[in-house]
Backbone as CSV, one residue per row, in Angstrom:
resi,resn,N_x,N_y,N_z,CA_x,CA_y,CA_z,C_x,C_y,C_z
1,UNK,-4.108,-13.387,11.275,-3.387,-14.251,10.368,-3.470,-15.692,10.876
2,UNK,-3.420,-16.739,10.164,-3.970,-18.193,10.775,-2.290,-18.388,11.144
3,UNK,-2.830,-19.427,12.338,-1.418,-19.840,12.996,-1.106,-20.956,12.269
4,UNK,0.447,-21.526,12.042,0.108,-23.231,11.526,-0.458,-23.304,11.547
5,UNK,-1.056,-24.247,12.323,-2.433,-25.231,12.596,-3.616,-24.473,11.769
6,UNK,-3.899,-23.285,10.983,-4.978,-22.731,10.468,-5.767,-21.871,11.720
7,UNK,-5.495,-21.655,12.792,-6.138,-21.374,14.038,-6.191,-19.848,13.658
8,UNK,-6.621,-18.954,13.858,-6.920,-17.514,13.663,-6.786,-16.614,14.916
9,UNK,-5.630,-16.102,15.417,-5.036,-15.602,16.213,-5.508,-13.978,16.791
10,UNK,-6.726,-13.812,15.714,-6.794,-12.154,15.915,-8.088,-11.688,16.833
11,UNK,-7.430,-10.778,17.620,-8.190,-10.307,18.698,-8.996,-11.664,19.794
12,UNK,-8.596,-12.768,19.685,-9.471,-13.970,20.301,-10.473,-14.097,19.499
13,UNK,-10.608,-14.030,18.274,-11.645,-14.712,17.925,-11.743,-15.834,17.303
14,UNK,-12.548,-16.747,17.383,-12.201,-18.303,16.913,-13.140,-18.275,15.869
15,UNK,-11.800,-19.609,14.880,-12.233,-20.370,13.911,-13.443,-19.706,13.410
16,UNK,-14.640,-20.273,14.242,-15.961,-20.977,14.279,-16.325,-19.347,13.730
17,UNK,-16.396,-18.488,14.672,-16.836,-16.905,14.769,-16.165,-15.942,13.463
18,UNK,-15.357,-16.446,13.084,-14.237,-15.916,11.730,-14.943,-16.440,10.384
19,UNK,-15.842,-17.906,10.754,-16.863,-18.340,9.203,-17.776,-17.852,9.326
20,UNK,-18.350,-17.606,10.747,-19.653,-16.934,10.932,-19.898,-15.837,9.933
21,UNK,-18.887,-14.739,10.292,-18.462,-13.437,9.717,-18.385,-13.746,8.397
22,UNK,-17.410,-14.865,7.661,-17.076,-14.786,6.331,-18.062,-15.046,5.356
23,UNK,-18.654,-16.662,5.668,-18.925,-17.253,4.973,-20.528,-17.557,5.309
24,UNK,-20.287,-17.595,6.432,-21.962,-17.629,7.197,-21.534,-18.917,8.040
25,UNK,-20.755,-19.970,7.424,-20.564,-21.589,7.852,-20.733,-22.288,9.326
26,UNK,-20.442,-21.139,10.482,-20.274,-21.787,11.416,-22.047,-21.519,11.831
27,UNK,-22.771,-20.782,11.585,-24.344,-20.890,11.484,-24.699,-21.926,11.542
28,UNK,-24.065,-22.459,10.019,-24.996,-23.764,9.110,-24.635,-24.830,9.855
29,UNK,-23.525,-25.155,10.315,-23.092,-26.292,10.928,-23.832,-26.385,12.302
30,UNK,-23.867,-25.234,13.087,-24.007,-25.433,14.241,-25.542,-25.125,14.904
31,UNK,-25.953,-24.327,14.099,-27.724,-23.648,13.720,-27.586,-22.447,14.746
32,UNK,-26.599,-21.878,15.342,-26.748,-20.968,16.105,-25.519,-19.991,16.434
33,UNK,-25.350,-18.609,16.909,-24.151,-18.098,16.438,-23.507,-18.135,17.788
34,UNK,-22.113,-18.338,17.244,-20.652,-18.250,18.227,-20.572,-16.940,18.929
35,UNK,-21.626,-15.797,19.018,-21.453,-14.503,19.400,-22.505,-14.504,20.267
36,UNK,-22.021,-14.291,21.706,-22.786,-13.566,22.527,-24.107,-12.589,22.212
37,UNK,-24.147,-11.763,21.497,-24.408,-10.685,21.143,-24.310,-10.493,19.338
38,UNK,-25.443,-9.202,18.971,-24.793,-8.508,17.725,-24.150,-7.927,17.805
39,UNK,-23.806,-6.897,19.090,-22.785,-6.303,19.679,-21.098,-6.832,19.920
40,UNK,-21.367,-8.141,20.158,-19.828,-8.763,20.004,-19.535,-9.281,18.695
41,UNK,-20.762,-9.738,17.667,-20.231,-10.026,16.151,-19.881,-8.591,15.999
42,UNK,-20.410,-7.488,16.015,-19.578,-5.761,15.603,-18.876,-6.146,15.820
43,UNK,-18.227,-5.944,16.938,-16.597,-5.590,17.404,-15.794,-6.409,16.569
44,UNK,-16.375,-8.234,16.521,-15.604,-8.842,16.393,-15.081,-8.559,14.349
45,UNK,-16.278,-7.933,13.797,-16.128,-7.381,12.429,-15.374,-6.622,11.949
46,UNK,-15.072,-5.829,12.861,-14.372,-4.081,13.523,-13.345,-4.765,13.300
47,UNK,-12.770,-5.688,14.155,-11.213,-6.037,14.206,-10.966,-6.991,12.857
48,UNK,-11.694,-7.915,12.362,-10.975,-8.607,11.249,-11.650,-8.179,9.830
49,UNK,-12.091,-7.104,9.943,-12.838,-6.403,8.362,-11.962,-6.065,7.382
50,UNK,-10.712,-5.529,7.601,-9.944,-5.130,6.867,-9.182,-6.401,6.401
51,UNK,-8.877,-7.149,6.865,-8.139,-8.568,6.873,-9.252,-9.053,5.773
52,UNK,-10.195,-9.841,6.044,-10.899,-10.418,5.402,-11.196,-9.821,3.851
53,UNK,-11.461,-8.868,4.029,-11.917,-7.815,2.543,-11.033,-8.133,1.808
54,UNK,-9.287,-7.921,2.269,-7.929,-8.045,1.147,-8.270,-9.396,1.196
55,UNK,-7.754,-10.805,2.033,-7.652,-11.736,1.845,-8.276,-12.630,0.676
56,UNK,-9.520,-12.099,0.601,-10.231,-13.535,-0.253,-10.895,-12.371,-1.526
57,UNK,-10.832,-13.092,-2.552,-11.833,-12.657,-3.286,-13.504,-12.532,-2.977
58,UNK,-13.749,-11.757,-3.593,-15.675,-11.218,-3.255,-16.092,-11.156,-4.200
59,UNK,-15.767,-11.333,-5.361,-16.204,-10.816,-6.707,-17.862,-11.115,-6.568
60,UNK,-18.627,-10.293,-6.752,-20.127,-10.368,-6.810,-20.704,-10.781,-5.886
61,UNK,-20.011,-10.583,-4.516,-20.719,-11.225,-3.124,-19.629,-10.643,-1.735
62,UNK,-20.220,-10.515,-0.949,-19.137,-9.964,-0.017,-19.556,-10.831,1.335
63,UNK,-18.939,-10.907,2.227,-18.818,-11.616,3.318,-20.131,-11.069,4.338
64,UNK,-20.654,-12.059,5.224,-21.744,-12.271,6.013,-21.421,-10.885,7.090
65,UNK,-20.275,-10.455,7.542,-20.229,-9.441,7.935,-20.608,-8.064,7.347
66,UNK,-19.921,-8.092,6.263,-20.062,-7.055,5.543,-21.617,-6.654,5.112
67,UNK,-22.609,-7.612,4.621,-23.518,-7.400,4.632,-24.176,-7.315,6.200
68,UNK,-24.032,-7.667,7.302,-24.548,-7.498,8.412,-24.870,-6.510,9.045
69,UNK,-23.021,-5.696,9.002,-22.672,-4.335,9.525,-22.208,-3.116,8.706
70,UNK,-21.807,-3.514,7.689,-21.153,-2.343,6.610,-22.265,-1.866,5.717
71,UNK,-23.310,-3.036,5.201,-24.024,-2.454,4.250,-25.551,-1.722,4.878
72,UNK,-25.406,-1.925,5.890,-26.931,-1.242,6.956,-27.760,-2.141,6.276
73,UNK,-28.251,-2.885,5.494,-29.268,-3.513,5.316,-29.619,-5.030,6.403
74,UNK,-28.388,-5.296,6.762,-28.632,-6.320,7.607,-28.511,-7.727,6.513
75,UNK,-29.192,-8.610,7.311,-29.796,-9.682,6.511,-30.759,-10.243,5.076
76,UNK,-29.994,-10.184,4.208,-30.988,-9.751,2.833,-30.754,-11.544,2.190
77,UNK,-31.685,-11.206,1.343,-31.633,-12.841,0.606,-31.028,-13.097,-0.216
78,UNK,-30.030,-14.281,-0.458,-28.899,-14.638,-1.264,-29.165,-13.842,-2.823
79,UNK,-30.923,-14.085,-3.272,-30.979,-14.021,-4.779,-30.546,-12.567,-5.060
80,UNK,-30.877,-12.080,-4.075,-31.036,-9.804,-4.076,-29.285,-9.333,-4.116
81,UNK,-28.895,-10.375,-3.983,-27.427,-9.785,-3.302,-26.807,-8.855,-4.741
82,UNK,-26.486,-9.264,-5.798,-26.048,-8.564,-6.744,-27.169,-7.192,-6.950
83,UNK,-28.365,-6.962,-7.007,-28.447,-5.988,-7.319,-28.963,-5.022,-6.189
84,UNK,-28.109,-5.976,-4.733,-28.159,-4.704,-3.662,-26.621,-4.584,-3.883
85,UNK,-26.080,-4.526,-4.249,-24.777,-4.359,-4.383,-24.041,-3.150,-5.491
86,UNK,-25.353,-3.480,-6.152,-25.110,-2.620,-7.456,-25.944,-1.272,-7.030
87,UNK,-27.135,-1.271,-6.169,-27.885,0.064,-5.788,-26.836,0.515,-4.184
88,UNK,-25.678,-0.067,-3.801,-26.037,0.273,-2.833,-24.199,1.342,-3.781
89,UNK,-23.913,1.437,-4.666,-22.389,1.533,-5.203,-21.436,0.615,-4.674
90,UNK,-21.597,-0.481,-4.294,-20.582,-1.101,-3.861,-19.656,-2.033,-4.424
91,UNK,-20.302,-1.991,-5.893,-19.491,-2.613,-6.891,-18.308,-1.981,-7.279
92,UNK,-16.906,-3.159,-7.933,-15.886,-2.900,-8.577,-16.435,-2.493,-9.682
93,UNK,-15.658,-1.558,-10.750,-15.433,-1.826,-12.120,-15.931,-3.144,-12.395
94,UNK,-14.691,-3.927,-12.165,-15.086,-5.674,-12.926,-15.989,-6.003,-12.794
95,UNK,-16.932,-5.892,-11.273,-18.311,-6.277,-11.169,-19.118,-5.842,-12.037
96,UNK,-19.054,-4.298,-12.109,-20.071,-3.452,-13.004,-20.276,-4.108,-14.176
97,UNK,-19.143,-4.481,-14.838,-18.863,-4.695,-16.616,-19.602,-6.486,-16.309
98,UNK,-19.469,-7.016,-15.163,-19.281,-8.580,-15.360,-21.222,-8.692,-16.456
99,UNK,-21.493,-9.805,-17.551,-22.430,-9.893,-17.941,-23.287,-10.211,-17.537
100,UNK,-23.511,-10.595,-15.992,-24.328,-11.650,-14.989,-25.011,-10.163,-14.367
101,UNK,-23.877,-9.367,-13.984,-24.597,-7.902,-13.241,-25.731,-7.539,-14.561
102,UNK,-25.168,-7.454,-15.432,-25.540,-6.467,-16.955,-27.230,-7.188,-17.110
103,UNK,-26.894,-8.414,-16.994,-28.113,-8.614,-17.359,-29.423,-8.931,-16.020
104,UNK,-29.256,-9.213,-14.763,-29.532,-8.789,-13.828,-30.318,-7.163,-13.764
105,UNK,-29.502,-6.377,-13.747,-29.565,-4.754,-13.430,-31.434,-4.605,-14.892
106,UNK,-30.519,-5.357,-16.087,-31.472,-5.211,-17.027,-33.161,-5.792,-16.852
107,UNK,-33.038,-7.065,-16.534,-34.275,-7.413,-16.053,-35.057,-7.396,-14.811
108,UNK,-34.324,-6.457,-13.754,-34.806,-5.791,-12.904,-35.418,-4.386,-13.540
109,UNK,-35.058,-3.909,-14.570,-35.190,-2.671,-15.152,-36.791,-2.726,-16.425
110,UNK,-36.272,-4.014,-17.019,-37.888,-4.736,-17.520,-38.757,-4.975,-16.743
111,UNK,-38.617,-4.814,-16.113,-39.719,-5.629,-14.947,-40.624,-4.439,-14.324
112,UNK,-39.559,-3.455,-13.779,-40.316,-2.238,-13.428,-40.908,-1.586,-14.153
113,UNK,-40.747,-1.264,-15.567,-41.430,-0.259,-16.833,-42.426,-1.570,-17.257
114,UNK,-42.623,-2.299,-16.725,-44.373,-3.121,-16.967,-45.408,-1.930,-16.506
């Protein structure tokens, strides 16, 4: 849970290592990761995964962790993300129905019956 100050109190992991996970941000800023290890981004996923998932909305995208360690694919490219999301079941309802998936799913589906 962020302290006042916005500081992120859980398990020691900082700020910097908490955007890494979320957003990707502390990457972009810094060009290199706040984690020792892939082994210490796990753990550090392990402890704030459940936190993060409720906290923020994901609608049609899920956090840099989640794709890292939860979805086994690892590192995939921004454009693929919805319809690895949609092959992998990891969509809501709302996602499923949203018209952006619908038509996505569809012209991935034209594309293959060429």
């Amino acid at each position: 849970m962020p302290t006042a100050t916005g500081a992120y109190q859980t398990a020691h992991i900082t700020d910097r290592q908490r955007d890494e996970l979320t957003d990707g941000w502390g990457l972009l800023y810094d060009g290199e990761s706040h984690f020792t290890s892939d082994n210490h981004a796990a753990r550090a996923w392990a402890t704030i995964r459940d936190e993060v998932m409720t906290e923020r909305r994901w609608y049609l995208q899920r956090p840099r962790g989640w794709w890292l360690f939860d979805s086994g694919l690892g590192r995939v490219p921004e454009a693929d993300k919805i319809e690895l999301l949609h092959d992998l079941g990891a969509m809501t309802p709302r996602e499923m129905g949203a018209d952006i998936t619908k038509r996505r799913i569809a012209a991935r589906t034209a594309r293959k019956e060429r």
